[in-house]
C-alpha positions, 0 to 999 in steps of 0.5 A: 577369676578373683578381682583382684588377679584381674586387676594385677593383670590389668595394670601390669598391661598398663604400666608396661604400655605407660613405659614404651609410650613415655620412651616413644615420645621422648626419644622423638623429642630428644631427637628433635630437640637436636635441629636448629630451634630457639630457646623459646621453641625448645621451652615448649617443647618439653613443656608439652611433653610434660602436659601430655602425661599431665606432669607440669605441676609435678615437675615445677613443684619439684623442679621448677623451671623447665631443664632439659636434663630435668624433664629426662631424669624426672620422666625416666629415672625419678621413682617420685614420679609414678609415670616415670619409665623406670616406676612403670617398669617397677609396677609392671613387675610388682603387679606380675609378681603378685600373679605370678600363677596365673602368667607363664614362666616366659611372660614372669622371666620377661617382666622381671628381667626388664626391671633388673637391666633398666635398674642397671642401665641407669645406674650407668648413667646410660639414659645421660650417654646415649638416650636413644639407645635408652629408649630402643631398648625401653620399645623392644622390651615392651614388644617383647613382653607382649610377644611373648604374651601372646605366644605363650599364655593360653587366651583365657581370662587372664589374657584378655585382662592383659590386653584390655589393659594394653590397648586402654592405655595405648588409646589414652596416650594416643589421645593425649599426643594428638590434643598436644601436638595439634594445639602446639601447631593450632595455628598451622593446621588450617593452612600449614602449607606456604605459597608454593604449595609445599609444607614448611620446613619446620612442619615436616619435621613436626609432623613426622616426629608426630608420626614417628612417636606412633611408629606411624612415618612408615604407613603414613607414606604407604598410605597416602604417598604424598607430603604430611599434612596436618589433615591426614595425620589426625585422620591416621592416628584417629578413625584408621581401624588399620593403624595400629595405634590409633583410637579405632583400633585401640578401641576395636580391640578393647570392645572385643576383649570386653566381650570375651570376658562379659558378665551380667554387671557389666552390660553398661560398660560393655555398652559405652565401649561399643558405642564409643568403638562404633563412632570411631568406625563409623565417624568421619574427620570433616565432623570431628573439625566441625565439633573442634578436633581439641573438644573431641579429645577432651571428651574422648578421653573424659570416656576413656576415663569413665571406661576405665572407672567402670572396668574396674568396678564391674571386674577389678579389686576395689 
């Protein structure tokens, strides 16, 4: 396969993931931002849904001081921004476009159909009306589009560059909601419980919206049958191989896609994948708080990040 087909692949997968991650966290906090709360309260609420994809500085060059209709509009219609939903969509379906021989008709039409409908939701005005149903159809978009991958294209090359794209991506995020959300509650983490021994009110309502962002509410009550606690929630979301959105399967999947696509250049890359999947497997949570759960973020997603630089340079168009 040429690089630089490799590379649309890759960043089609990405920018797709980029989106329904964005709508995932703003959904929650829009939804959220509807209990009762102080002014101050809300301010960082959406402060910290601006330090997670890094767009503080972006956003206050640009905008200013923090307004909840601003922080919507620059996450989800602003073209300026690149890590904005509707910029994503619009990479996506570039990078589709470029290849589109090597992707099917269904994988092509899905793509291109989802940047055409979101184009015209907005012009609408249906992000301002109804944000939720906004972001549902942003979710079930994304879904579909790999649905349709997986049910479609034959699992050569070009699949597995789409995959490794998804699942890097989704482990970047996931990271970076965890860092977030734990340094938003810091203090709550060591002792979150009141005197009776019942999570507080306000924590419920944090880490549930925590959870839902990763689509993880569900199998946190199937899993563990008990109150949320802040504990369980980075143990979920962080060394849970069966939780879909967490680091150890992010990171599974991303090291069994590397091999499929081995070549003799990438033996490095290939090694600190492994080694990274391993100690998400094999690791334990009582070590990562002993290390400082913040620390151990910082410095898995500085990994992710040296990963990403070195799939690009043994794979990927310069």
């Amino acid at each position: 396969m040429l690089s630089r087909t490799a590379d649309h692949l890759f960043w089609m997968a990405r920018y797709t993931e980029r989106a329904e991650n964005t709508a995932r966290m703003l959904d929650v906090h829009v939804q959220s931002a509807l209990l009762p709360q102080g002014a101050e309260a809300m301010q960082l609420g959406w402060r910290g849904l601006l330090g997670i994809s890094e767009l503080t500085a972006a956003y206050t060059e640009r905008h200013g001081e923090i307004d909840a209709d601003k922080v919507l509009d620059f996450m989800v219609c602003d073209t300026s921004n690149p890590s904005s939903i509707q910029s994503c969509l619009r990479a996506a379906r570039e990078n589709s476009r470029a290849v589109r021989g090597a992707i099917t008709t269904e994988v092509w039409e899905t793509v291109n159909q989802t940047w055409l409908e979101s184009q015209r939701m907005l012009a609408k005005g249906l992000c301002r009306q109804d944000p939720a149903q906004y972001f549902e159809w942003v979710k079930y978009r994304s879904h579909l589009s790999r649905g349709v991958t997986s049910g479609t294209m034959l699992q050569d090359e070009a699949y597995h560059f789409l995959r490794i794209g998804t699942f890097l991506e989704r482990a970047d995020n996931t990271a970076r909601l965890i860092d977030v959300k734990f340094h938003a509650r810091q203090s709550d983490f060591y002792g979150s419980a009141n005197g009776n021994g019942r999570v507080q009110e306000h924590d419920f309502y944090h880490w549930s919206g925590v959870l839902r962002s990763v689509s993880g509410f569900e199998v946190y009550r199937k899993v563990y049958r008990d109150v949320i606690t802040p504990e369980r929630v980075a143990g979920l979301l962080i060394l849970r191989p069966d939780m879909p959105r967490s680091l150890a399967a992010c990171m599974m999947a991303v090291n069994n896609h590397l091999q499929a696509v081995a070549n003799p250049q990438s033996r490095e890359t290939l090694r600190r994948a492994g080694l990274l999947n391993a100690q998400l497997q094999f690791g334990r949570l009582d070590d990562i708080m002993a290390t400082g759960l913040h620390a151990y973020l910082t410095h898995f997603l500085g990994r992710i990040n040296d990963l990403g630089v070195g799939i690009s340079q043994d794979f990927l168009a310069a």
